[in-house]
Structures are given as C-alpha cells and as structure tokens.
C-alpha positions in Angstrom: 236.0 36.8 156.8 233.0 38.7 158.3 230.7 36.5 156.4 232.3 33.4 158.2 232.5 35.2 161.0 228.5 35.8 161.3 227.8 32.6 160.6 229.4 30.8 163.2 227.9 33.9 166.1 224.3 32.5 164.7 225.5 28.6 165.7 226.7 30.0 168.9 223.6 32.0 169.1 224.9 35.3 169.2 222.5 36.9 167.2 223.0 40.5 167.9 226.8 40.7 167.4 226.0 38.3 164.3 224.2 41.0 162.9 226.4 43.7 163.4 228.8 41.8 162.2 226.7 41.3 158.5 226.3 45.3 159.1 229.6 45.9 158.6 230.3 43.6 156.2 227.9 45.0 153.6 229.4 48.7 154.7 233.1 48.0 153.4 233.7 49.9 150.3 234.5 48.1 147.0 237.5 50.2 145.8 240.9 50.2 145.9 240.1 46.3 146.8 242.6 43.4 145.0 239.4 41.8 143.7 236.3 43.4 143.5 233.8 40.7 142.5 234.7 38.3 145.3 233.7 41.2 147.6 230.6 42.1 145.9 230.0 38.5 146.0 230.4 38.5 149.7 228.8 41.5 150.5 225.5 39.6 148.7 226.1 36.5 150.9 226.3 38.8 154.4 222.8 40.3 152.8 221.3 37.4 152.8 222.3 35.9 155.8 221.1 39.4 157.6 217.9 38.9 155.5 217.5 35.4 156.5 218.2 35.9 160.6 216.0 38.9 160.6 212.9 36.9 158.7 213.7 33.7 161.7 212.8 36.5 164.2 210.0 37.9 162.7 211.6 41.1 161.5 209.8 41.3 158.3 210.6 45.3 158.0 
C-alpha cells in the first residue's frame, strides 16, 4: 500500500510527503508478517522509487 501510495503523491507532485511516505515503508519490520518476501520485495520497490526521486532532484548523497 505505501509503495502505491508514493507513487501516485510523485504524479500529483507531492514530493516531500511522497518521500516520507517511501521512509516509512522501508522502516516496517519484516516479522510476525503473513508473507515476508512480498514485503521484502516491497520494501526494495519503495527503495528504489526513494532512490530514483532523490537522483531527479539532484540529491546524489
């Protein structure tokens, strides 16, 4: 959900809230979860969306 969620506040140009919102994604904790490898699968996905928002602006840090 937050990975869908960031994606659609960069369309809308939201770029700070979609950021936080990849944040937090990547902070949720694997354990305890029903399926573990769709999360971890996510979690990569939210990474890379950060990573590729943050290299559009010039954030190469």
């Amino acid at each position: 959900a937050y990975l869908n969620v960031g994606i659609i506040l960069v369309s809308q140009g939201n770029i700070e809230e979609a950021k936080r919102t990849f944040h937090t994604c990547a902070d949720i904790p694997d354990e305890n979860l029903k399926d573990p490898h769709a999360h971890k699968s996510s979690v990569t996905s939210c990474l890379y969306n950060l990573g590729k928002l943050l290299h559009e602006q010039g954030q190469h840090e």
